[in-house]
C-alpha positions in Angstrom: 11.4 28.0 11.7 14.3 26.4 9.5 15.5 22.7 9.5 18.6 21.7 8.6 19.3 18.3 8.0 21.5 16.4 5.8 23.2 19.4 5.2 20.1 20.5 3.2 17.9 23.5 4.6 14.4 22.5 4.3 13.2 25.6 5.1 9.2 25.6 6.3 7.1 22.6 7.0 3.8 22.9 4.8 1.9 19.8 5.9 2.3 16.4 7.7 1.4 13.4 8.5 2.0 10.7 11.1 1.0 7.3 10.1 1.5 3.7 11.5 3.1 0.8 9.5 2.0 -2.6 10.7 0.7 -5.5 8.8 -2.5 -4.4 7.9 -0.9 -1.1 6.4 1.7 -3.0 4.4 -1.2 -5.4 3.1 -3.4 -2.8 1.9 -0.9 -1.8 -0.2 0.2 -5.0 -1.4 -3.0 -6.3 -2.5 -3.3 -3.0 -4.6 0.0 -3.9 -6.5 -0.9 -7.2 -6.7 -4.3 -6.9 -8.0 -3.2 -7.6 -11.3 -1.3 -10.5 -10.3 -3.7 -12.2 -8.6 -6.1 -11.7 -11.1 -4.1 -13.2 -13.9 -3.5 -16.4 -11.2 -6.7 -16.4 -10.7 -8.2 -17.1 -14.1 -5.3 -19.3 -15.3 -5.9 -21.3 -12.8 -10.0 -21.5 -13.4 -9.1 -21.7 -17.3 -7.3 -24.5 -16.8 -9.5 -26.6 -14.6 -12.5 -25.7 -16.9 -10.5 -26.1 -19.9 -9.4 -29.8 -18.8 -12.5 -30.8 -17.2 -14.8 -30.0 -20.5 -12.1 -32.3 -22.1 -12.0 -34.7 -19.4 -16.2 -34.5 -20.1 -16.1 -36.8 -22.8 -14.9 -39.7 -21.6 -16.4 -39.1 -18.1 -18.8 -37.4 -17.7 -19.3 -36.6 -14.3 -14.8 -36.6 -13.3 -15.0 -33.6 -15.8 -18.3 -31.7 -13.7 -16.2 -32.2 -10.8 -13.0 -30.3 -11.9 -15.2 -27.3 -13.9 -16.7 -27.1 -10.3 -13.5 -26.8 -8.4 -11.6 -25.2 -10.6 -14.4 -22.2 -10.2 -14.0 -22.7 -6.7 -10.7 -22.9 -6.4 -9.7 -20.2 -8.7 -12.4 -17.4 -8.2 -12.7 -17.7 -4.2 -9.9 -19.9 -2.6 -6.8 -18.4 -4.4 -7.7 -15.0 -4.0 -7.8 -15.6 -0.7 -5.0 -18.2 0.0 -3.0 -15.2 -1.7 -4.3 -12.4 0.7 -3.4 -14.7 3.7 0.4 -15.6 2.5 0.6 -12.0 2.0 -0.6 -10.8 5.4 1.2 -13.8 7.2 4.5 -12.9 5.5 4.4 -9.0 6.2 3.7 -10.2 10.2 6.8 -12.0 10.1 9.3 -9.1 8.5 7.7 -6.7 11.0 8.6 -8.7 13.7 7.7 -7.8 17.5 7.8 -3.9 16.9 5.4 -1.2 16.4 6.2 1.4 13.7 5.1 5.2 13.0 6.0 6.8 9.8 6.3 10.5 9.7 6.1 13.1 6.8 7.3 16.7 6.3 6.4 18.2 3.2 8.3 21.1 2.3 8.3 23.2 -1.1 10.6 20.6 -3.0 11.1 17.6 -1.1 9.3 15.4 1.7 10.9 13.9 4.7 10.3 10.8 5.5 11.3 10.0 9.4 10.7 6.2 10.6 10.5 5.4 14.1 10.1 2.0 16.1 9.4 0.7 19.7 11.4 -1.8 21.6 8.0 -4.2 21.6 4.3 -4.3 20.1 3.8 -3.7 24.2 5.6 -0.8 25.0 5.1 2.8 23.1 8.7 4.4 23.2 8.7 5.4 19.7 12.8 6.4 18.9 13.8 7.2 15.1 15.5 4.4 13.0 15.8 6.0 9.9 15.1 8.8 7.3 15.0 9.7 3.6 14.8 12.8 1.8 12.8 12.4 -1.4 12.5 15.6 -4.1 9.2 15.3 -5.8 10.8 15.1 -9.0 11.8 11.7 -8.0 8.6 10.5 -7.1 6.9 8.0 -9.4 3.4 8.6 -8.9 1.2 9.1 -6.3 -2.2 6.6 -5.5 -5.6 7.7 -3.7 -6.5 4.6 -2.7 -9.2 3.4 0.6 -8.2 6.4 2.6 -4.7 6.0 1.8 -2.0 7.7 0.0 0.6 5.6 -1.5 3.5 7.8 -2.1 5.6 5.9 -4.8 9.3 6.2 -5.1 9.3 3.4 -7.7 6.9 1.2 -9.7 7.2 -1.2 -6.8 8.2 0.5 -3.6 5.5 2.9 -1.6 5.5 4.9 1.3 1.7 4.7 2.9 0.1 8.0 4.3 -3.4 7.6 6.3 -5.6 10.3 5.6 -6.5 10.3 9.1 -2.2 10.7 10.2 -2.8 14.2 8.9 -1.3 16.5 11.5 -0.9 19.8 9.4 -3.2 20.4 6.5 -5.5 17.7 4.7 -4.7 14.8 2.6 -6.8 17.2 -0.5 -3.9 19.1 0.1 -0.9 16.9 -0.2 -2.5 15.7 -3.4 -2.9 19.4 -4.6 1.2 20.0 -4.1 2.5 16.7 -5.4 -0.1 17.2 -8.3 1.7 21.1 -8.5 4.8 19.6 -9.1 4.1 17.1 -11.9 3.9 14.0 -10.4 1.3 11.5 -12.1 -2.1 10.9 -9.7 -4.0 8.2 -9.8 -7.5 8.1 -8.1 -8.3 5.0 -7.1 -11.1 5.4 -4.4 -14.5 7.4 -4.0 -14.6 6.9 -0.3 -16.0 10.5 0.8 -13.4 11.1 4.4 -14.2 13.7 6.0 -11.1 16.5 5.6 -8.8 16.7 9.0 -8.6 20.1 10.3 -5.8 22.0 11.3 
């Protein structure tokens, strides 16, 4: 069976996925591409509290314990979190009272990306809302990551496959033809998932 859309012919569907986009999605994926960040943040922040409170030391004593022992606290275990959270709360409120599936088609040269939405996070009449073509020369890279794919169109912008949203083929696959076509993989995960089968 042919597809034509966008006055393209697609020609075969290979393999596909369905996945959902919600907040927990979105997050996993932003504290991947933040990892760096909030690593950085992290030990600035520690640095500076130790660095001040060794200083603040020798003129009193225990004013300078107290900061080396917050500043550990504060920068190894609160802000990771506290960053996590703003991240999470903040993807909850662009998402907004809907329910979202993501769906891709992965053809020879290009994957098509279909996006569909519900009225309400109560009711499950899924229309479509959008769609892209994307050629995998334009991909970026592509990221195994916690039983994910992230699909990158640019250094900062993902699409997020589920290996279990695999409808046609198996995630091993996927990787297999986007590796075929010269897009840089990056492994990120030794979580053994059991392959979906057809």
């Amino acid at each position: 069976m042919k597809i034509t859309q966008f006055g393209g012919d697609f020609g075969r569907i290979i393999y596909k996925n369905t996945s959902k986009m919600d907040e927990d999605e979105i997050t996993l994926f932003q504290n991947y591409a933040m990892k760096k960040t909030t690593i950085i943040s992290s030990v600035a922040f520690t640095l500076f509290f130790v660095l001040f409170g060794i200083g603040l030391s020798f003129v009193i004593l225990p004013m300078g314990i107290i900061l080396i022992v917050c500043g550990c606290i504060g920068g190894l275990i609160f802000m990771p979190y506290l960053l996590k959270d703003s991240v999470k709360k903040q993807n909850t409120q662009n998402l907004g009272d809907r329910k979202y599936l993501n769906t891709f088609e992965f053809y020879e040269n290009s994957v098509l990306v279909t996006t569909e939405a519900t009225s309400s996070k109560e009711t499950n009449d899924y229309k479509p809302i959008a769609n892209q073509t994307i050629n995998y020369n334009e991909l970026y890279q592509l990221v195994v990551y916690k039983a994910h794919l992230f699909l990158f169109i640019s250094p900062g912008q993902s699409f997020i496959l589920s290996f279990k949203g695999m409808t046609k083929g198996t995630y091993q696959d996927v990787i297999d033809l986007i590796k075929s076509k010269g897009v840089k993989i990056i492994d990120k995960t030794n979580v053994a998932v059991p392959a979906t089968k057809n």
